[in-house]
N, C-alpha and C positions, 0 to 999 in steps of 0.2 A: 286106872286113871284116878288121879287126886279129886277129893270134893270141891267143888267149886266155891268161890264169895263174890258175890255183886260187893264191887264198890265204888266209892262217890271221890272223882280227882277233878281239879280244877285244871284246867292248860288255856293256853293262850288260844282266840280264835284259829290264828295264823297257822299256829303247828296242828289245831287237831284238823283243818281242811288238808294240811299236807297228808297226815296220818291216814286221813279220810281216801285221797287219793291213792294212796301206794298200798292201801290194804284192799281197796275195792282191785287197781293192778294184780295183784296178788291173789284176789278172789278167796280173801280171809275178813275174819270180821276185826272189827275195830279193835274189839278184848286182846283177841289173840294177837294184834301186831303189836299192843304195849308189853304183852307176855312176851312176848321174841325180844323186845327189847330188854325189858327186863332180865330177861335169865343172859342174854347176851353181857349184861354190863355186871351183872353178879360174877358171870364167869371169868368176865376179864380182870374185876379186882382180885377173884379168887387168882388166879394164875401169876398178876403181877405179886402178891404178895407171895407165894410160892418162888418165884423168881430170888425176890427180894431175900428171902429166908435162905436159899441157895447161893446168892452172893456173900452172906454174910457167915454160913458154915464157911464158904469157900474163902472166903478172907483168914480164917482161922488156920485152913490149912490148903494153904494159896497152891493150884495150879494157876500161874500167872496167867496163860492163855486164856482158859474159859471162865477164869473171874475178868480178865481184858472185854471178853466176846457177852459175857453178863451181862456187864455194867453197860458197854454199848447198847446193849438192846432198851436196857432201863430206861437212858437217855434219848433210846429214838421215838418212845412209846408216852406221849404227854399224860400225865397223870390227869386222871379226869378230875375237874374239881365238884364232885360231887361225892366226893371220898368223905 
């Protein structure tokens, strides 16, 4: 297991009573539901960028189909603006 860091984040009342809510549901502490979030949303830019790098080998040397079936997914998938 990785060494831990306390640290100090500001958030709005609103969302940390939600967070408060669906972590005590969960029967997790507070820390750990912004960890899940967090590695959550690390992994999803990791993946759409991955994507992204495979549409654009794949433009290079086009199977038209899964550069088609790519690019759709690209577009179904809102880029978070937190990029």
């Amino acid at each position: 297991m990785e060494d831990m860091v306390a640290i100090e984040i500001t958030v709005p009342q609103s969302l940390l009573t939600s967070v408060e809510e669906q972590s005590a549901a969960r029967d997790e502490t507070v820390s750990r539901f912004f960890c899940r979030g967090a590695e959550t949303l690390l992994r999803r830019h990791k993946e759409r960028r991955m994507l992204e790098e495979y549409v654009q080998a794949r433009t290079k040397m086009p199977d038209a189909d899964e550069v088609t079936e790519a690019m759709r997914t690209l577009k179904e998938e809102p880029e978070s603006q937190d990029s």
